[in-house]
C-alpha positions in Angstrom: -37.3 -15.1 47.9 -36.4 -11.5 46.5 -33.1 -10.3 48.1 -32.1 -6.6 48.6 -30.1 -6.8 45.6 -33.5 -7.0 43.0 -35.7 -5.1 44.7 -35.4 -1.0 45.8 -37.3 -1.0 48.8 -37.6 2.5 48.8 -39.3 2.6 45.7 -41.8 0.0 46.7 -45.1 -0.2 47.3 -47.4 -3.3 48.3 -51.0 -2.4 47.6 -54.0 -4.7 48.3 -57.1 -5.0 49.4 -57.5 -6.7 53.1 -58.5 -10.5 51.8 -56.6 -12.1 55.1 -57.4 -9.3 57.4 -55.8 -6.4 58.5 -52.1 -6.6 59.8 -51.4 -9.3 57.9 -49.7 -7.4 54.2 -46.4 -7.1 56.6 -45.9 -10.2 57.1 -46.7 -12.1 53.7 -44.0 -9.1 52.4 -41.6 -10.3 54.8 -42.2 -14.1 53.8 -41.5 -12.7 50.4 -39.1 -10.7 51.0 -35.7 -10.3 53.3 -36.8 -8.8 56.8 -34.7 -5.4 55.6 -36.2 -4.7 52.4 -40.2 -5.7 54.3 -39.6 -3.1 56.5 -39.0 -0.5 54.2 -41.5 -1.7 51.9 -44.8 1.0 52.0 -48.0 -0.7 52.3 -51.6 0.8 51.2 -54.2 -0.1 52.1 -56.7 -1.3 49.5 -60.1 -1.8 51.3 -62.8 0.7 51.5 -61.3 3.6 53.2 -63.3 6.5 54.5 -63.8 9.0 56.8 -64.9 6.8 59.9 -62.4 3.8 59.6 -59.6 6.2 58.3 -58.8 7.4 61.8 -58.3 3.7 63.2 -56.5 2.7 59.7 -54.1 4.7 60.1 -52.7 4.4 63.5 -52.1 1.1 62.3 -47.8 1.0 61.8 -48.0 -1.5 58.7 -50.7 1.1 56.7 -48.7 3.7 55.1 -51.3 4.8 52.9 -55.0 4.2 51.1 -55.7 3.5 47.9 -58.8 5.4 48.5 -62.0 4.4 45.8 -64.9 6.4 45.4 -64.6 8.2 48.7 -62.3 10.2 46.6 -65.1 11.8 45.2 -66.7 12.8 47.9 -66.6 15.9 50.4 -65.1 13.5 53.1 -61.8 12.5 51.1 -60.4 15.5 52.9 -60.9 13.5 56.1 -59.1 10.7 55.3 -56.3 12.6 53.8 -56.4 14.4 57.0 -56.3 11.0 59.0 -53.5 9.4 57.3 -51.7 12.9 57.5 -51.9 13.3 61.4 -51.5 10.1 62.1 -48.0 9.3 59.7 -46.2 13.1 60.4 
């Protein structure tokens, strides 16, 4: 286990696509990590993120972010930034 003392939360990110499902990053942090530093850890979201799921994605409290692919290069990146905006402020 990584203990507070290691690890700056606040400077943390876990990033990964959703192999075990959604939901499911917060918890395998916290089995890594001491309950505390989990909860500060930010999680992004690694699968395909776009316009239509972005919405949904984000309302979600263990998503903090995307690690958005090629929808960056489209018109609808806006979207998504919009999403995860709205939805974290």
């Amino acid at each position: 286990m990584v203990s507070h003392e290691t690890l700056d939360a606040k400077r943390s990110a876990s990033c990964g696509a959703p192999g075990g499902g959604l939901g499911t990053g917060a918890r395998r942090v916290s089995e890594t990590v001491s309950p505390d530093v989990a909860s500060k850890i930010r999680i992004q979201y690694g699968g395909s993120a776009n316009a239509a799921n972005a919405p949904d994605l984000s309302a979600m409290p263990d998503i903090d972010g995307f690690l958005v692919g090629g929808a960056s290069l489209k018109p609808e990146f806006a979207e998504i930034v919009a999403a995860i905006s709205k939805a974290k402020a």
